[in-house]
C-alpha positions as CSV (number, residue, x, y, z in Angstrom):
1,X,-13.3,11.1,34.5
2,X,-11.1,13.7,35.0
3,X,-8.0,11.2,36.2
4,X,-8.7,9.4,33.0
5,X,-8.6,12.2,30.6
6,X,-5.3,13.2,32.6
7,X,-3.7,10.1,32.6
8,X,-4.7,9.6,28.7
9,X,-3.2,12.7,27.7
10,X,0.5,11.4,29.7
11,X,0.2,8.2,27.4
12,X,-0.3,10.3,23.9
13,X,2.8,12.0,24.8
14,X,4.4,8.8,25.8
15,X,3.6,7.2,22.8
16,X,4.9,9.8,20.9
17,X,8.1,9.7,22.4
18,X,8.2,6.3,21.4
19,X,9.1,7.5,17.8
20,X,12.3,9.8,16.6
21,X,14.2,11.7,17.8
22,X,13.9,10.0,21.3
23,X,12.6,6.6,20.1
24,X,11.5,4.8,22.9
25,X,9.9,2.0,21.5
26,X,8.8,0.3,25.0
27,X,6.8,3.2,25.5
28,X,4.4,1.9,22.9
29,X,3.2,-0.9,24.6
30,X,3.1,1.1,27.9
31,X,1.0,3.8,26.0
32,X,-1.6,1.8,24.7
33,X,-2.1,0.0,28.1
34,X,-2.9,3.1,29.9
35,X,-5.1,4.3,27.4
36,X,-7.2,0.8,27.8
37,X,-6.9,1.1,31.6
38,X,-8.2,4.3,31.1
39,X,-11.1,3.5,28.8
40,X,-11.8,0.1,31.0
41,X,-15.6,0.5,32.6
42,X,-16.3,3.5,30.4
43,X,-19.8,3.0,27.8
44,X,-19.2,4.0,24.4
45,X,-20.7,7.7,24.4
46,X,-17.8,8.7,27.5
47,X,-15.1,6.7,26.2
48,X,-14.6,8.8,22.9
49,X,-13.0,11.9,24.9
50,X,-10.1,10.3,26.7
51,X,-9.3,8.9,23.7
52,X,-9.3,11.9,21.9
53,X,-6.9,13.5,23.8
54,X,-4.8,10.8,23.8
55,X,-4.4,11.2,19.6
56,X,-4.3,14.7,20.2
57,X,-1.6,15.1,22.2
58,X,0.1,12.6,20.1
59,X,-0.7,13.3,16.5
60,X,0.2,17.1,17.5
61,X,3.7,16.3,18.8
62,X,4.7,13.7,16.4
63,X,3.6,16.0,13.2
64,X,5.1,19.5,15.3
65,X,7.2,19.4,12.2
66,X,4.4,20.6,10.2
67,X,4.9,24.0,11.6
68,X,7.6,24.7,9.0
69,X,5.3,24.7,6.7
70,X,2.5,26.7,8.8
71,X,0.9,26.7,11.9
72,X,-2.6,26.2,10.2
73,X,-1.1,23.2,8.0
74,X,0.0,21.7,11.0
75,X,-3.2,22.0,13.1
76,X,-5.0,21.4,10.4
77,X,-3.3,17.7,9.5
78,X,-2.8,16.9,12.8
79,X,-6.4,17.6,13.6
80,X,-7.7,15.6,11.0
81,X,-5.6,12.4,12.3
82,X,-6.8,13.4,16.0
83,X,-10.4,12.9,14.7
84,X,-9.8,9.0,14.1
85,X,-9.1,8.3,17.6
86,X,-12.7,9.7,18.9
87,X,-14.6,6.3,17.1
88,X,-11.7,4.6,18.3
89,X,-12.2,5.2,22.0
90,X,-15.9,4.1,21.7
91,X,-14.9,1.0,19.8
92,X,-12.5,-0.1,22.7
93,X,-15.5,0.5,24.7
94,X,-17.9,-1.6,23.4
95,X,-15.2,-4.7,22.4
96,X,-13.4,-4.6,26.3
97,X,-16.8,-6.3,27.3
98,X,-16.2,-9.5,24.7
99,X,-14.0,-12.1,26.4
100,X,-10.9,-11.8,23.7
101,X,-11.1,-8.1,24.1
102,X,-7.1,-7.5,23.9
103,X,-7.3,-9.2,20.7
104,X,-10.3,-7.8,19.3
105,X,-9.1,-4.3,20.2
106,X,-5.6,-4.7,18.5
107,X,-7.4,-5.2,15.4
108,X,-9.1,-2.1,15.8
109,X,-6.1,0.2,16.4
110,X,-5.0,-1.8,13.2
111,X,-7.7,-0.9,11.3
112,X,-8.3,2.4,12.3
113,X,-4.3,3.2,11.4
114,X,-5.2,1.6,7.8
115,X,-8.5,3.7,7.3
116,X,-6.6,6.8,8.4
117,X,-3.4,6.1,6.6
118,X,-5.7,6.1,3.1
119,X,-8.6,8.2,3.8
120,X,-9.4,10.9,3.6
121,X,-8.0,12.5,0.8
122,X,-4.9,10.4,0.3
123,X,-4.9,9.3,3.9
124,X,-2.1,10.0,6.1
125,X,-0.1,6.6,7.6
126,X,2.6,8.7,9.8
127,X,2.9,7.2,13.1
128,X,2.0,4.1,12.9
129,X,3.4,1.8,15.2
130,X,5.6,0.1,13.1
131,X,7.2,3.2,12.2
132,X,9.1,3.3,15.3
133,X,10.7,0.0,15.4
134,X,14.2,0.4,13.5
135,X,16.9,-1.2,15.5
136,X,14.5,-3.2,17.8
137,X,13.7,-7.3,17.6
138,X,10.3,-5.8,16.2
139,X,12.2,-4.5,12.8
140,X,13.0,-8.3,11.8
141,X,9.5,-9.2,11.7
142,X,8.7,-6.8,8.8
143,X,10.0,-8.7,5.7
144,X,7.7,-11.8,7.6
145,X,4.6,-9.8,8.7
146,X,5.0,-5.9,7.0
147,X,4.3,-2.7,8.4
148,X,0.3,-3.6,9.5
149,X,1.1,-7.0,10.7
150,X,4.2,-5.8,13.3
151,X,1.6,-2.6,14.1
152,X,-0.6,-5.5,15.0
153,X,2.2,-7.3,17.4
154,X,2.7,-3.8,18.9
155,X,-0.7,-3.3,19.7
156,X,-1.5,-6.9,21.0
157,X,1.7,-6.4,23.4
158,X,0.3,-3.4,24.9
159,X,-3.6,-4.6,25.5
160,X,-2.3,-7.6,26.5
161,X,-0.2,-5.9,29.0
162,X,-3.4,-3.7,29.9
163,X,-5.3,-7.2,30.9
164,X,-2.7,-8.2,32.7
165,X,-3.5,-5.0,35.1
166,X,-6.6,-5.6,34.7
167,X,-6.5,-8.9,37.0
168,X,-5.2,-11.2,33.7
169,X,-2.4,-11.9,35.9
170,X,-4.4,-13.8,38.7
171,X,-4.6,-16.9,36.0
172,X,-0.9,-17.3,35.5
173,X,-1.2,-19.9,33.2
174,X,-3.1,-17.9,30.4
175,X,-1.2,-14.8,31.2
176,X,2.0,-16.8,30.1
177,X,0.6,-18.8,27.0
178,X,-0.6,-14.5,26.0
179,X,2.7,-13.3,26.5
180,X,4.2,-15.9,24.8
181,X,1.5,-15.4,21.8
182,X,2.8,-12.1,21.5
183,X,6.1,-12.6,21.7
184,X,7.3,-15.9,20.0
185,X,6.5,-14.2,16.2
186,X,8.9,-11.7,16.8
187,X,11.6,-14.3,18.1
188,X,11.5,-16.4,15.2
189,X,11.6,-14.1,13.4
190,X,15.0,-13.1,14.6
191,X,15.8,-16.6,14.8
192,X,15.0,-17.3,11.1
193,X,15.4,-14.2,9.1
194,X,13.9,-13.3,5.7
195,X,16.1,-12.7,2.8
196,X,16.1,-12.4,-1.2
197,X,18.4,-13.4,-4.1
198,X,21.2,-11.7,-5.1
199,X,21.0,-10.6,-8.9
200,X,24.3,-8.6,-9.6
201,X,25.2,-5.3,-8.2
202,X,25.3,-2.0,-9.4
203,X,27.4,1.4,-9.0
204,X,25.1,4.0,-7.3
205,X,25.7,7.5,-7.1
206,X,23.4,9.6,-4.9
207,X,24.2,14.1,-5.5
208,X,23.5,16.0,-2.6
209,X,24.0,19.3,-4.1
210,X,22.9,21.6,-0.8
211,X,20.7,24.6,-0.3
212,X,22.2,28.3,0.4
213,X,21.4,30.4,2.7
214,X,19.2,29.6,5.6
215,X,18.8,26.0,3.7
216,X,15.1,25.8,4.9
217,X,13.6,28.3,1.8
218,X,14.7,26.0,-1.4
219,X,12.3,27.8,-3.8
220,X,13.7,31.5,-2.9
221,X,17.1,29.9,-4.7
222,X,16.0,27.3,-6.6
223,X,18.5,27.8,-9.5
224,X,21.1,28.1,-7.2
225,X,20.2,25.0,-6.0
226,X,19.7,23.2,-9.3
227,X,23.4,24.4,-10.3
228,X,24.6,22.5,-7.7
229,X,23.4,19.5,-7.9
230,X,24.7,20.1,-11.9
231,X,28.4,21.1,-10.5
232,X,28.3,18.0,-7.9
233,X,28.0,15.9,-11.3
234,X,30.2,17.4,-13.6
235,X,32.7,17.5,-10.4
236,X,31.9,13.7,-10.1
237,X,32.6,13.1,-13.9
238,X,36.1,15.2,-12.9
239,X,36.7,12.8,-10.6
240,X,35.7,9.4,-12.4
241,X,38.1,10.7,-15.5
242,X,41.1,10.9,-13.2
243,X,40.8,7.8,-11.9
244,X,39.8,8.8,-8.2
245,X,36.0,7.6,-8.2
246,X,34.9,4.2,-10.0
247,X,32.2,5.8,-12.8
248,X,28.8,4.8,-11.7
249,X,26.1,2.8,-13.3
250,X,23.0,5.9,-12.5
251,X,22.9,8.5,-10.7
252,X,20.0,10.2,-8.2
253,X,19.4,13.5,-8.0
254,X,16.7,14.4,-5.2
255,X,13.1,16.0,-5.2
256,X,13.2,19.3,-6.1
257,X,16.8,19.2,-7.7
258,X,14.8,21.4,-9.9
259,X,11.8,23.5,-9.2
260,X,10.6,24.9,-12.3
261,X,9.7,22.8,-15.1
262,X,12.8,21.2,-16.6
263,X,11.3,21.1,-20.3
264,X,9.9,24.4,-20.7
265,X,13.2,26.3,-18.2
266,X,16.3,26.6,-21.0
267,X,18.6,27.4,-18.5
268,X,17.4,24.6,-16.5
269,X,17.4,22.3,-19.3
270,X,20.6,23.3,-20.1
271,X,22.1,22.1,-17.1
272,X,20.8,19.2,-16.6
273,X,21.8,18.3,-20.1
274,X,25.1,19.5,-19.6
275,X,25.9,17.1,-16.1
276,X,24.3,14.1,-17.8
277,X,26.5,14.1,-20.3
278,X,29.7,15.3,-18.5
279,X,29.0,12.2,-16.3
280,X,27.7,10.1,-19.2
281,X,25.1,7.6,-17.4
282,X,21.3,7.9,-17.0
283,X,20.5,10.5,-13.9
284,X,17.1,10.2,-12.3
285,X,15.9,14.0,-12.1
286,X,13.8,15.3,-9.6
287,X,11.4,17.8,-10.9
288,X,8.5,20.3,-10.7
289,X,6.4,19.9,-13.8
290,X,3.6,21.6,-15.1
291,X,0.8,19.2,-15.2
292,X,-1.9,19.6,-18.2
293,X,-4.1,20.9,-16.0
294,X,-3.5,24.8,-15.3
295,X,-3.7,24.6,-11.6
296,X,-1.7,21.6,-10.5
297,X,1.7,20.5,-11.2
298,X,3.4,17.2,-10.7
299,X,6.4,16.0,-8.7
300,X,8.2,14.0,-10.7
301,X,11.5,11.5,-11.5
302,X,12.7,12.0,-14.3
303,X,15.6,9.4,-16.4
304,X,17.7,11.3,-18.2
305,X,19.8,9.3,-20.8
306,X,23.1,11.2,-21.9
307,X,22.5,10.1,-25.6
308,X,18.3,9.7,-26.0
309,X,17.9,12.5,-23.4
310,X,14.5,12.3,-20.9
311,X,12.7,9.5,-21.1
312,X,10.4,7.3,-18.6
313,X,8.9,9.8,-15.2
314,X,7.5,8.1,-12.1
315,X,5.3,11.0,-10.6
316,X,4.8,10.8,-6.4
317,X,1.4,8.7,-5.9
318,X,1.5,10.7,-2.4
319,X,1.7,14.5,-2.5
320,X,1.0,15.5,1.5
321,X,-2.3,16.9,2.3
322,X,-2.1,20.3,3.5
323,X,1.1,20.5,2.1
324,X,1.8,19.8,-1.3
325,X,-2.6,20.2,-2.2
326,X,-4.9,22.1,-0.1
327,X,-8.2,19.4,0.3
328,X,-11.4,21.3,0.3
329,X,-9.6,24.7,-0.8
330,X,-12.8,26.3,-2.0
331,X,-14.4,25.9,1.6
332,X,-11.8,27.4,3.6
333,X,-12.3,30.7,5.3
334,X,-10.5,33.9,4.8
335,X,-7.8,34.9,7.5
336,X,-6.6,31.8,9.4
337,X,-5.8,30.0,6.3
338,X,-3.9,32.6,4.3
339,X,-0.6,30.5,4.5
340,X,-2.7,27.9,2.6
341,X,-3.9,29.9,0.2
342,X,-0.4,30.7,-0.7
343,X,-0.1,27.4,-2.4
344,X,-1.4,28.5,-5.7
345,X,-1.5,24.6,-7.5
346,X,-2.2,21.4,-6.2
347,X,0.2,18.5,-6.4
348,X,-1.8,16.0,-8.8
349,X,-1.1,12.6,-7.4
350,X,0.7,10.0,-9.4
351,X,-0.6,6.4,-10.6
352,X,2.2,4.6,-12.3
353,X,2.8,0.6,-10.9
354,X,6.1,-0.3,-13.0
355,X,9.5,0.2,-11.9
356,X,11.5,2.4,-13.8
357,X,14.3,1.0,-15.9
358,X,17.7,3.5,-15.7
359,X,20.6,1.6,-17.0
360,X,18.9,-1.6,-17.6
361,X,18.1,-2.1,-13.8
362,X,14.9,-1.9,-12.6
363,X,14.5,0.6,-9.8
364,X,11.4,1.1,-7.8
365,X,11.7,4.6,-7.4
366,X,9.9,6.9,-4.3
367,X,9.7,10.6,-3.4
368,X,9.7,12.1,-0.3
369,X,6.6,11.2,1.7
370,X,6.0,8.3,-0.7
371,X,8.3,6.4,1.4
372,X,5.5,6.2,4.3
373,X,2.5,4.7,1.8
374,X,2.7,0.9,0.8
375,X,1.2,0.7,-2.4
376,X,3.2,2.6,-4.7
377,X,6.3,0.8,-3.2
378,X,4.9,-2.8,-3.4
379,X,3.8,-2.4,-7.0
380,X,7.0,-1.4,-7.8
381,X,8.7,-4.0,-6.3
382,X,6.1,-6.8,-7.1
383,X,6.6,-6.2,-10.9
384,X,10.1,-7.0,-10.8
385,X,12.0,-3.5,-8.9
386,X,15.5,-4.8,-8.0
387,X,16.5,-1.5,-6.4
388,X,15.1,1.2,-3.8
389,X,15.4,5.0,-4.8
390,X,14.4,8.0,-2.8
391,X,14.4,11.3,-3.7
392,X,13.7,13.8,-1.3
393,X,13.8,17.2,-0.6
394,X,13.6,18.2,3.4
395,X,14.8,21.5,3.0
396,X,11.5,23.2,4.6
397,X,12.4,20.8,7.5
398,X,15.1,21.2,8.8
399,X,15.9,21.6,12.1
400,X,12.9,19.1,13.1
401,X,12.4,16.1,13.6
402,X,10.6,14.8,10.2
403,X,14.1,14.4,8.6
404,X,15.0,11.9,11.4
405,X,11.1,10.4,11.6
406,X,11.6,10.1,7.5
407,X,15.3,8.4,7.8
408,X,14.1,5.6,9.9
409,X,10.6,4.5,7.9
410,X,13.5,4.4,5.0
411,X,15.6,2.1,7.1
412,X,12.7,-0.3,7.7
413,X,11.2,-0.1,3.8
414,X,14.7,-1.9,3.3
415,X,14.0,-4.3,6.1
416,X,9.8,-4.7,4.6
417,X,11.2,-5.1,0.5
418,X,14.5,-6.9,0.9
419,X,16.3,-4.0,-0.8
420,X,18.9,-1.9,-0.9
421,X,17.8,1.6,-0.4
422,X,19.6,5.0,-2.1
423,X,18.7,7.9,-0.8
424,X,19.2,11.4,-2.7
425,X,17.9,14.4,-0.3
426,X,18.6,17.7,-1.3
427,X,20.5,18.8,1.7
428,X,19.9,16.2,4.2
429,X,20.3,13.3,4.8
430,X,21.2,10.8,1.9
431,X,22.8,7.6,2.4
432,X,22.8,4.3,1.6
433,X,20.7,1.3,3.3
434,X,21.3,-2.2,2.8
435,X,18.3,-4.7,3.8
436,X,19.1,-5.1,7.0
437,X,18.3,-1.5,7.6
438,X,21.9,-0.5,8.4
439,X,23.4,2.6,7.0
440,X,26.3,2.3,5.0
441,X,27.1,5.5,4.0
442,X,25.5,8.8,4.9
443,X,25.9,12.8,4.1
444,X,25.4,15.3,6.7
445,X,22.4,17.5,7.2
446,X,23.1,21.1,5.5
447,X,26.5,20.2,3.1
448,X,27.2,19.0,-0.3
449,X,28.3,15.9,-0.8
450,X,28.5,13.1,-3.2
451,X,28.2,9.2,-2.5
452,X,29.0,6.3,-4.5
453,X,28.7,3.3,-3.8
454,X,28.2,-0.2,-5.4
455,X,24.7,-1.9,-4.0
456,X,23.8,-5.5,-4.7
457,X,20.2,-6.0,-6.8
458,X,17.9,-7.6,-5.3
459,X,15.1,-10.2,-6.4
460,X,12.5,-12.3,-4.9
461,X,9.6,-11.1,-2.5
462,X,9.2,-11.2,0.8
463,X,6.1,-12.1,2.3
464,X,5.1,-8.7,3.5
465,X,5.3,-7.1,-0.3
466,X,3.4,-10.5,-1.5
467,X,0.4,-10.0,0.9
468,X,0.6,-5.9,0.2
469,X,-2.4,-4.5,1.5
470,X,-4.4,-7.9,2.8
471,X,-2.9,-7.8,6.5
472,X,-4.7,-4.2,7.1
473,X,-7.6,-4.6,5.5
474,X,-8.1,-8.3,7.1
475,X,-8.0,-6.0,10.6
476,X,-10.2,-3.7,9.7
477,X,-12.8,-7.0,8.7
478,X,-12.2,-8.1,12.0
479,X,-12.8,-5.0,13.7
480,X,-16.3,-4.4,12.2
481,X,-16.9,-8.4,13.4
482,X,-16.0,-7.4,16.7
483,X,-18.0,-4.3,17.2
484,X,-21.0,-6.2,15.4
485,X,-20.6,-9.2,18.3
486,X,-20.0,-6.7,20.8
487,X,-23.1,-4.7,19.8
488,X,-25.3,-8.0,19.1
489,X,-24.6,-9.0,22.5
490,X,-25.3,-5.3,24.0
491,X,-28.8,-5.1,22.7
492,X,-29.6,-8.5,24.2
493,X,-28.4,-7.7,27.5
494,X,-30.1,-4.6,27.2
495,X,-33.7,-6.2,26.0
496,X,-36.3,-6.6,29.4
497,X,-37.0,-10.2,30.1
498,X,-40.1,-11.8,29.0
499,X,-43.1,-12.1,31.4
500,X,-43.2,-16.0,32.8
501,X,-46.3,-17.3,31.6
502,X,-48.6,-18.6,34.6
503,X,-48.8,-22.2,35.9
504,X,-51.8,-24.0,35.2
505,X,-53.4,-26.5,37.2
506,X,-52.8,-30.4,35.3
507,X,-56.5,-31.3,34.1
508,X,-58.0,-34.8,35.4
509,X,-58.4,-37.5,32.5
510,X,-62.1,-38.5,31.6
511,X,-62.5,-41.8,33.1
């Protein structure tokens, strides 16, 4: 047992590897085989602690990025995505005695990174295996299969490599006809990629106005940051009127380009005002608002028309938990938590499904850690969003590796919607992504920069925004088949055999 647990904790760290800033995507198939080789032989009640470790070490390294905003928010997300991996480890346990079992246990991986990924809470979908594909055959799946399906393709690559240690290999004719299961829907789809229709093309501009100082403590100068991002624009409009810069169609200010309320702050207001009209097209504001509620506020994007002034607000659908809204506040104790505590108002959560419409296009606008949730993006797109926005604001990160992490689920949202993808972070990075996931124009971390750019619109869906959230929730059906088969079948194995009944003598016939 102890070998296993070692050797468990090794493939956690592998598997985290797999994902930026080393991404090393061939470690994920690798990873997950251990772990079954690991669990292999082990009954249910055992099985749950290599496992555990194995999400431990990984959900602890992946999210080490947490620690800028506290050491207890980060042990206390990353604890809560360990726990999934615990029922997990019992579940490969009982389905590795079915015959199928490298099927039956991809869809539970699948399903348990759906069920974490919404619950509890708001869920929490970072690391899923999809998530680390950008740049790799595996990306062109997405637009075909989405985020769930490719996690599915990962995870079927690595149990199927784990029955082929297993003594799968011995019958080389089913060990081909598996490898070539897993591997043909990935070749077509690189053979026959997805794409949408063209719809005209629009002048983007994303502001990157920069945070002073240290650049990691935004709310210490948030009105120095919010006159930035107002100079970047009137210095833009400077720039259009001589000629030098084509004037753009909207422009995209990040999260937290303000941090106060922008209706009730005058000086705030009066900036904002000021660099929408200096540049005269709609901006898309990022701002803290006061929510009705006294003890939460809302994270918002805001258009701002130069002649009718604010108008339609998508508010994030995602705030993070333990982040942005402390879950369970009331029951934590004193001491260990302080740093939590010093979040005096919950981020209320966002429920808007239309795209917003800035300049008569139809953008499907994101913030921050939105970016990693489906729905929000899919509705968006589904009712008719022809553009990707993203406004973030990764001040408290940087110098980790979230900003990186963040960058490349952006890349592939382009690759899952067809889209192209502006990015507007307030000091790192923004750029411009087409749907192919390639970067076409980027500002470096920690400086103040604006880009503009014409992007195409896009319409049309692909068939990973058209299924939406079917694929995972089909696996997590399948799952609770599996376990009810592989349990069905335990019990009978398990029940004593009936007593023979004795052998009775044939009776004579009357004559």
């Amino acid at each position: 047992m102890l070998l296993r647990s070692l050797a468990a904790l090794a493939a956690g760290v592998g598997l985290a590897l797999a994902f930026e800033p080393v991404g090393l995507v061939v470690l994920i198939p690798l990873s997950l085989a251990v772990l079954l080789v690991c669990l292999h032989g082990l009954p249910a009640r055992r099985a749950w602690l290599p496992a555990l470790l194995f999400g431990g070490t990984f959900c602890f390294l992946l999210m080490f990025w947490m620690r800028a905003v506290g050491p207890d928010a980060w042990m206390s997300l990353s604890a809560l995505e360990t726990a999934f991996f615990a029922p997990l480890g019992a579940g490969v346990a009982l389905l590795m005695r079915l015959r199928s079992w490298p099927v039956w246990t991809a869809f539970l991986w699948v399903a348990i990174e759906t069920i974490r990924g919404s619950w509890p809470v708001s869920g929490m979908p970072w690391g899923r295996l999809s998530y680390a594909v950008a740049g790799t055959p595996w990306a062109e799946a997405l637009p075909w299969f989405g985020f769930s399906g490719v996690s599915l393709l990962l995870a079927l690559s690595g149990t199927t490599l784990a029955w082929l240690v297993l003594g799968g290999w011995r019958s080389r004719r089913t060990a081909l006809v598996a490898v070539a299961a897993v591997l043909l829907p990935v070749a077509a789809a690189v053979v026959v990629p997805w794409t949408t229709d063209r719809a005209g093309s629009v002048n983007v501009a994303a502001v990157q106005g920069n945070v002073p100082g240290t650049g990691n403590d935004l709310v210490a100068v948030h009105r120095e940051v919010t006159g930035n991002h107002v100079d970047a624009t009137v210095e833009l409009a400077e720039r259009v009127a001589s000629g030098e810069v084509e004037r753009p169609d909207l422009v995209v200010w990040p999260e937290n380009s303000t941090a106060v309320d922008p209706f009730r702050d005058v000086e705030v207001n009066t900036g904002i005002r000021r660099a929408v009209e200096a540049v005269g097209v709609p901006v898309l504001v990022g701002g803290i608002v006061d929510a009705p509620a006294e003890d939460e506020v809302l994270n918002q994007g805001i258009v701002w028309d130069p002649v009718t002034g604010a108008g339609e607000r998508y508010t994030k659908r995602h705030p993070v938990p333990f982040g942005e809204f402390i879950p369970w506040r009331d029951s934590l104790p004193a001491g260990n938590f302080s740093q939590l505590r010093l979040i005096p108002r919950d981020m209320a959560a966002g429920t808007r499904v239309e795209p917003l419409r800035v300049a008569g296009v139809l953008v499907a606008d994101a913030i921050c850690f939105d970016i990693a949730y489906d729905d929000g993006i899919h509705d968006q797109v589904g009712r008719g969003g022809q553009l990707l926005t993203v406004q973030t604001s990764n001040a408290s990160f940087m110098g980790t590796n979230q900003i990186e992490q963040q960058f490349e689920i952006t890349r592939l949202r382009a690759l899952e919607t067809g889209r192209y993808v502006v990015v507007a972070a307030v000091n790192g990075v923004s750029g411009v992504i087409d749907p192919e996931g390639t970067v076409l124009d980027s500002a470096a971390a920690r400086t103040q920069d604006v880009l503009v750019r014409e992007v195409e619109l896009r319409n049309g869906l692909t068939p990973a925004v058209r299924m939406g959230p079917w694929p995972g929730r089909a696996c997590v059906a399948l799952a609770l088949v599996g376990l009810l088969i592989a349990l069905t079948r335990r019990r009978e194995a398990a029940r004593p055999p009936r007593a023979e009944e004795p052998v009775r003598a044939p009776q004579s016939e009357p004559v």
